[in-house]
C-alpha positions in Angstrom: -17.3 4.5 8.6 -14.3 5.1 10.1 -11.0 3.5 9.5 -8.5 2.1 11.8 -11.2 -0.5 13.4 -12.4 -3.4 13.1 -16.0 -3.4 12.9 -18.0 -6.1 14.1 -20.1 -7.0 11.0 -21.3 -9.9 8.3 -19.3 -11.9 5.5 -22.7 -11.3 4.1 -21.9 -12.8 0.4 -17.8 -11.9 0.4 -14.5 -9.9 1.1 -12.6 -8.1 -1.0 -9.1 -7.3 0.8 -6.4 -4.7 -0.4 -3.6 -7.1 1.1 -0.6 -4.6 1.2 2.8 -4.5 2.6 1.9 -1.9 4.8 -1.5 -2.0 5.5 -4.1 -4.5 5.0 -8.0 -3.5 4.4 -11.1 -5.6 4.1 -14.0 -4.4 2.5 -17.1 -6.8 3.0 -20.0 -7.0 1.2 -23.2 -4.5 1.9 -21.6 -3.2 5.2 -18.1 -1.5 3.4 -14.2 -1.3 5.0 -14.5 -3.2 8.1 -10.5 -3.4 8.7 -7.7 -2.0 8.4 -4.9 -2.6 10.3 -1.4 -2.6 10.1 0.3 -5.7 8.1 2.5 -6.8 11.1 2.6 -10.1 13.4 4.7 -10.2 16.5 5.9 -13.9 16.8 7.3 -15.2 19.9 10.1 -18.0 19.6 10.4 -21.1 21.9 14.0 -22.5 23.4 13.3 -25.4 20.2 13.0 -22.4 17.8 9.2 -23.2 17.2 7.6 -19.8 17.0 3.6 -18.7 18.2 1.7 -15.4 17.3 1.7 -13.1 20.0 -0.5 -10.1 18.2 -1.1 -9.3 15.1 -2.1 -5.5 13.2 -1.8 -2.6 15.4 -1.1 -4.2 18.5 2.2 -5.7 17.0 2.9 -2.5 15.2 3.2 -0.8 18.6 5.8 -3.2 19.5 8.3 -2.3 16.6 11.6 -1.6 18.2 10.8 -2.8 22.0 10.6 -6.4 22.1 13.2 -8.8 23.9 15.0 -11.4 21.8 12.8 -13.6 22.3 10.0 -11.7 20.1 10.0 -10.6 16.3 7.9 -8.3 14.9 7.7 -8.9 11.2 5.9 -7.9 8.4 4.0 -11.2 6.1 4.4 -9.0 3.1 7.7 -7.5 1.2 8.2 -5.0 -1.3 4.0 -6.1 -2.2 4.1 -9.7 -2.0 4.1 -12.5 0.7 7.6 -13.2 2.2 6.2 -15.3 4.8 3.7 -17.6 3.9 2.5 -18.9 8.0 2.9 -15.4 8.9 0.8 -13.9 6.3 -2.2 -16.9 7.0 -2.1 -16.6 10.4 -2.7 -12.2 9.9 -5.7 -12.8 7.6 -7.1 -15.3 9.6 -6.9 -12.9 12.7 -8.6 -10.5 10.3 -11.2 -12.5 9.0 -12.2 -14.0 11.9 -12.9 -10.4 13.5 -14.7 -9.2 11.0 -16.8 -11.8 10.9 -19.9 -12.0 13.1 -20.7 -15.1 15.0 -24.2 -16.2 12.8 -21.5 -16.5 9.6 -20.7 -20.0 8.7 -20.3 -20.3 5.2 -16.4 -19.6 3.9 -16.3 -16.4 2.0 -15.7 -15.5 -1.9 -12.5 -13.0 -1.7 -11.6 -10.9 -4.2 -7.9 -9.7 -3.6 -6.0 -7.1 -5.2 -2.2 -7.6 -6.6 0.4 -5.7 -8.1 -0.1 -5.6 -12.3 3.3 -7.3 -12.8 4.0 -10.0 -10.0 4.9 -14.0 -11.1 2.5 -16.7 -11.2 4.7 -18.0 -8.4 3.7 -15.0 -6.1 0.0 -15.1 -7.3 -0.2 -19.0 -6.3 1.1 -17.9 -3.1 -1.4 -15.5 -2.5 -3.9 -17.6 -3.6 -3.1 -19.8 -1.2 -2.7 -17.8 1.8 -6.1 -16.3 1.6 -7.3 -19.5 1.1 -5.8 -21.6 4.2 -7.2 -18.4 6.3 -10.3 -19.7 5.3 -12.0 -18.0 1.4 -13.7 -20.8 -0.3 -12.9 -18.9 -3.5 -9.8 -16.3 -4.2 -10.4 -13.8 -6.9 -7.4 -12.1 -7.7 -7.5 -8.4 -8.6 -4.9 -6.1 -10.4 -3.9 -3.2 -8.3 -4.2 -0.7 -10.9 -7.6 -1.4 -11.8 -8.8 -1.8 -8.4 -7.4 1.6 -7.6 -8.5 3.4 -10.8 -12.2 1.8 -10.1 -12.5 2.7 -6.1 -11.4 6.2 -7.5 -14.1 6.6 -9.9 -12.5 6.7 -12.9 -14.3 5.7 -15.8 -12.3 2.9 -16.5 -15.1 0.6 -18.4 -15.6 3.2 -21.0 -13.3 3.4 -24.4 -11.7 6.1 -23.3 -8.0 6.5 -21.4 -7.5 6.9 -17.9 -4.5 6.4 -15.6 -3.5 6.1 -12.1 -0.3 6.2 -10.1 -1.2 3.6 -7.4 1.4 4.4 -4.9 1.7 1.7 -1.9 3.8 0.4 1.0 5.6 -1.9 -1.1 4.9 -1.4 -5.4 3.9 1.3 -7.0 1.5 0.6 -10.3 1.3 3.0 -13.3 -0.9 2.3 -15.4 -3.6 3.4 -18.7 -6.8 1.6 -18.8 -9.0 1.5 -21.0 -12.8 -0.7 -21.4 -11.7 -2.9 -18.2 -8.8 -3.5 -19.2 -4.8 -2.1 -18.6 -3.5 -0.8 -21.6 0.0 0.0 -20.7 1.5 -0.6 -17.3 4.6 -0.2 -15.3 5.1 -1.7 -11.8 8.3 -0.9 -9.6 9.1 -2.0 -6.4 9.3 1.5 -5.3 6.8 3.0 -2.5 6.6 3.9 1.3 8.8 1.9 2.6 11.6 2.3 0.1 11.2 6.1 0.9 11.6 5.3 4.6 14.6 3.5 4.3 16.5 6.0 2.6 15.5 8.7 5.2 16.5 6.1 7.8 20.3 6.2 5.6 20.1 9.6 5.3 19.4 10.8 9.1 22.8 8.4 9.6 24.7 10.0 7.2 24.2 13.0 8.3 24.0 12.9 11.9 25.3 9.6 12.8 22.1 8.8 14.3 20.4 5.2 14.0 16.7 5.8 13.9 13.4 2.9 13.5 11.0 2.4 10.8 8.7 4.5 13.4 10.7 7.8 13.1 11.8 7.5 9.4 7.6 7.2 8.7 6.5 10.2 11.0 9.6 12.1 8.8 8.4 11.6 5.6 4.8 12.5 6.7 5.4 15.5 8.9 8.4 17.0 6.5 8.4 15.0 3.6 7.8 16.7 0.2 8.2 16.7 -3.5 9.5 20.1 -4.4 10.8 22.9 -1.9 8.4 25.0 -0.2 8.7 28.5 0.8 8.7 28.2 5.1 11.4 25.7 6.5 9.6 22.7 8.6 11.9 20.7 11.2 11.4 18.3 14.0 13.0 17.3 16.6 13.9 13.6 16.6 15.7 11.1 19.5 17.7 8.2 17.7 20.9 5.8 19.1 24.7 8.0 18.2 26.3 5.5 15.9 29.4 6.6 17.9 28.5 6.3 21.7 25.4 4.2 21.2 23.5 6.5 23.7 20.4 8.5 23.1 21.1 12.0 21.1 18.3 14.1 19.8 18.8 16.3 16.7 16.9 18.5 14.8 15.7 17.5 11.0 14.6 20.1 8.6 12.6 19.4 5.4 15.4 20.3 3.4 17.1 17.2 4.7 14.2 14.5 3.7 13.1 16.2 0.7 16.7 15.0 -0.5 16.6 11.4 1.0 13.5 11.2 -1.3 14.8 12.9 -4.9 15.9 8.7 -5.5 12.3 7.1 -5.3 10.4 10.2 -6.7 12.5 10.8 -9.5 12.4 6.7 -10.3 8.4 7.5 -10.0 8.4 10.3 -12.5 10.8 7.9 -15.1 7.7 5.6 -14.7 5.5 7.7 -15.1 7.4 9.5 -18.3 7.9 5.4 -19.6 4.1 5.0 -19.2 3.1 8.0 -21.7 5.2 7.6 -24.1 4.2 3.8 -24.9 0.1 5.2 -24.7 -1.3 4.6 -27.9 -2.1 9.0 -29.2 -6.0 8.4 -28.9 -5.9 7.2 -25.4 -3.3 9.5 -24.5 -5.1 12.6 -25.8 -7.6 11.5 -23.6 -5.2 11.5 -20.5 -4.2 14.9 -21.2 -7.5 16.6 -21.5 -8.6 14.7 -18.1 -5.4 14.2 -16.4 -3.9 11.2 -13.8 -5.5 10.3 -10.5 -2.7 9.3 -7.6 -3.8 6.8 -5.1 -2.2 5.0 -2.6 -0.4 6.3 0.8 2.2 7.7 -1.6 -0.3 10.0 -3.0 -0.1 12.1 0.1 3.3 12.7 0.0 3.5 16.9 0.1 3.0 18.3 -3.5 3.9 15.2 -5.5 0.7 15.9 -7.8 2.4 19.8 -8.1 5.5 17.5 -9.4 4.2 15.2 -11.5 2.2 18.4 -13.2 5.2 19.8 -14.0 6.9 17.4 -15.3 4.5 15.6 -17.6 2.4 18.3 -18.6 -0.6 16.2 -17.6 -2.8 17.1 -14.8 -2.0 15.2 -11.9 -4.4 14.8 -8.5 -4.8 12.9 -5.9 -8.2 11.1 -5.1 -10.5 11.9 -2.6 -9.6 8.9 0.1 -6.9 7.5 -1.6 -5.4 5.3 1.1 -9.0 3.3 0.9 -9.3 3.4 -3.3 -7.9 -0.1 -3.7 -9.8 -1.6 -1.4 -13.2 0.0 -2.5 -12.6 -0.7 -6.3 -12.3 -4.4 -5.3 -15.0 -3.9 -3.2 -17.1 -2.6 -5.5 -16.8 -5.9 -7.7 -18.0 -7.9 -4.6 -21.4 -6.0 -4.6 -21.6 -6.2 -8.5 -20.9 -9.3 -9.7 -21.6 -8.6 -12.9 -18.2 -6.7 -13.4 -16.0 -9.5 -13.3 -17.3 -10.0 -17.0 -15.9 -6.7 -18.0 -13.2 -6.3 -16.2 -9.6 -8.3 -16.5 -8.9 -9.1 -12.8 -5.6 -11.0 -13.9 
């Protein structure tokens, strides 16, 4: 199935969503990922400041950066929890109600994944979100374990295993062990952190103001976690902070590589903190079958070559891993049976 679009299908028996800051997915029962879409609504604001959803996923992701003042585009979701409660209803019900086909009546169990180490306040608010957008029952699912699941690890088993769940908003490190996480760390550190500081770095350096947009293509076009041998650039139009008209400049990899060192060295320390509060049995078994990196994060250009290095532990990344937290939650909505073994909260 491929991703990116919505496919018309049933809420035969429940959802399991992957609710992330930068991408939501929905994975429903017997028919697999039938969204995902980008986590953004463009709201349009009254002359009495009420405000009205004007589009919601891709559609208002393509209006980042070129709407009048009357229009916001906004993400629900910050730094991997909800920011805006209306905002973040109003996207799931725009998701659930087009994935849903027109014979469905009955309001869907949701399982919902959430970063290891967020308050009760932020569950509740979750909770409720996916609730008023219309699940008759929330089920809420830590990240890690959703990720380590959907990537086959072996996670029920008494034996070690850890992921590096790396998202738009959180990253999760974490050991699990029989269902259940062992040791975790989670840091508010992910994809958008690393655009932001690509955005400061291009205007450092070249006194060029650039959008969320350009700092993303960046970091996946050049981005990377240790130098390579050929130099990449781009070419790249932003706003001179100077004469506040358009300028183009060229970018090399050299240049983002740097803007990154801050979140992937704050990774590694996570990952470094992890292993060395592993308990020796589980972490011998770590070592002889390595980590697994999933998220959008993972793909950043040789950060499993990095993390290799500088743990000693095999790292790699997992076959789809921008889909593994959705298809680990998902895989508890066709086997019910696992919510007895695993710890979802």
């Amino acid at each position: 199935m491929r991703l990116g679009h919505l496919v018309p299908g049933a809420l035969a028996g429940g959802l399991a969503i992957d609710l992330g800051t930068a991408n939501t997915l929905i994975y429903s029962r017997k028919r697999g990922i039938v969204c995902n879409e980008p986590s953004v609504v463009a709201l349009r604001y009254d002359t009495r400041g009420l405000r009205k959803v004007l589009a919601v996923g891709a559609e208002a992701k393509a209006m980042l950066g070129r709407t009048p003042g009357s229009v916001m585009v906004a993400r629900p979701l910050s730094d991997g929890v909800i920011a805006d409660f209306e905002a973040a209803r109003e996207m799931l019900r725009h998701f659930i109600r087009k994935v849903r086909t027109r014979w469905s009546v009955a309001r869907p169990r949701v399982v919902v994944s959430v970063p290891s180490e967020i308050s009760p306040v932020e569950k509740r608010a979750v909770k409720e979100s996916v609730e008023s957008a219309g699940a008759s029952e929330v089920i809420l699912m830590n990240e890690p374990i959703a990720a380590a699941l959907g990537a086959g690890l072996p996670i029920l088993e008494p034996q070690g295993s850890m992921v590096v769940d790396i998202g738009g908003g959180t990253s999760d490190v974490a050991v699990l062990s029989m269902g259940s996480i062992v040791v975790s760390r989670s840091l508010r550190i992910a994809g958008d952190r690393m655009d932001r500081e690509i955005i400061d770095q291009v205007k450092r350096r070249h006194n060029l103001r650039i959008g969320e947009r350009t700092a993303e293509m960046l970091k996946l076009m050049l981005g990377s976690a240790v130098a390579e041998p050929e130099t990449r650039t781009l070419e790249i139009m932003g706003r001179d902070e100077m004469s506040g008209h358009p300028k183009t400049v060229e970018i090399d990899d050299e240049e983002i590589r740097d803007a990154l060192r801050g979140p992937v060295t704050q990774l590694v320390d996570s990952v470094h903190g992890v292993l060395e509060q592993t308990p020796p049995e589980l972490l011998k078994d770590i070592a002889d079958n390595g980590l697994i990196l999933t998220g959008g994060g993972a793909l950043l250009r040789n950060l499993d070559v990095l993390l290799s290095e500088e743990t000693g532990v095999t790292a790699k990344v997992s076959e789809d891993p921008l889909s593994a937290v959705v298809r680990g939650a998902g895989r508890v909505v066709e086997e019910p049976a696992l919510l007895e073994r695993l710890s979802l909260e």
